[in-house]
C-alpha angles and dihedrals in degrees: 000000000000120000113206113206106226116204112205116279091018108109111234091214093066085059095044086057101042084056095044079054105050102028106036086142097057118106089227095050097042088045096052095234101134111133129202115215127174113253084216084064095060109049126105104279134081090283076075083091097068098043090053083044095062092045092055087053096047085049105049105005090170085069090073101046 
């Protein structure tokens, strides 16, 4: 899994497919498992809980059904 940190007013899918272009090889990238995540979400404030949130759910998705 790879989690890609999005600063506002940047588009997560140009960095999807710059990673689909330059590391077709890697597990993450074949698998599909690239996972965009607001950088807002991870900073060092009670926001914090939604960032780790939407990690739990990148990681085991089926804990959420």
């Amino acid at each position: 899994m790879i989690l890609i940190g999005v600063y506002p007013g940047q588009e997560a899918e140009d960095r999807i497919a710059f990673l689909k272009a330059t590391f077709p090889t890697v597990p993450a990238v074949q698998n599909d498992r690239l996972y965009p995540i607001p950088t807002i979400d991870t900073e060092a404030s009670v926001r914090v809980i939604d960032g780790l949130d939407q990690i739990a759910k990148a990681l085991h998705p089926e804990a959420f059904e």
